[in-house]
N, C-alpha and C positions, 0 to 999 in steps of 0.2 A: 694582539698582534700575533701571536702565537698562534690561535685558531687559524686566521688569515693564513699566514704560514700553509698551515699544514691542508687545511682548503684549496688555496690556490695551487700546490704541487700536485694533489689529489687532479686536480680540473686542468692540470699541465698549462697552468699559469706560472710558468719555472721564473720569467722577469719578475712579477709579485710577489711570489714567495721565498726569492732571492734576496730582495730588495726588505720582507718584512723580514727575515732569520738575520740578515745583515743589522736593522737597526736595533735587535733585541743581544744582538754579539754573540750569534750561535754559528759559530765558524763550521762546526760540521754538517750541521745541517746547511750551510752555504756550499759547501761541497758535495754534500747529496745529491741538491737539489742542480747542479752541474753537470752530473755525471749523469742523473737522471738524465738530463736534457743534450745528453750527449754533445758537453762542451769541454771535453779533456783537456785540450789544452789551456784556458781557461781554469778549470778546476786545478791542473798542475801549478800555475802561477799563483793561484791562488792561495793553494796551500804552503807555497815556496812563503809566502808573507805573513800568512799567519797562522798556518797549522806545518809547521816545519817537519814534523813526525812524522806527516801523513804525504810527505814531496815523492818519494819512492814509492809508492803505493800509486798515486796518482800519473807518474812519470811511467809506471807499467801499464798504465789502462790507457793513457793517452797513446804508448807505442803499439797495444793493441789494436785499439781503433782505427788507428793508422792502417795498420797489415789487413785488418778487415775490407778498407775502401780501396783498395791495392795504390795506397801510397807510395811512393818508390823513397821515401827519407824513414827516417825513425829523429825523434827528438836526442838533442845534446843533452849532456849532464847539466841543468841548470841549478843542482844544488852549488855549484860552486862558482856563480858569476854574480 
């Protein structure tokens, strides 16, 4: 599953190898493989659930991305809801 994984991210099979890092409960590599795939907000909830550490790290890249695509919001503080 592991291989799969790292293959599938490799081949920008990010649903596969989200889906195999998920059932092996490798929470950063589920976040890698999000952020790879440029799905910040997404990777921000994500980690809001199960890599709690990593909420502010991710909550900065999602509001980057944001200003990248000339978003006009930026994300709330979802550590706290």
């Amino acid at each position: 599953m592991q291989k799969l994984g790292a293959s599938a991210a490799a081949a920008g099979k990010y649903n596969v190898a989200f889906e195999a890092y998920y059932l092996l409960a490798q929470v950063d590599n589920c976040i890698e493989v999000l952020v790879k795939a440029k799905r910040m907000a997404e990777a921000a909830i994500f980690a809001k659930a199960y890599a709690p550490s990593r909420l502010t790290e991710m909550t900065s890249l999602w509001s980057v991305n944001l200003k990248e695509n000339n978003y006009p919001f930026q994300p709330d503080d979802i550590s706290k809801t």
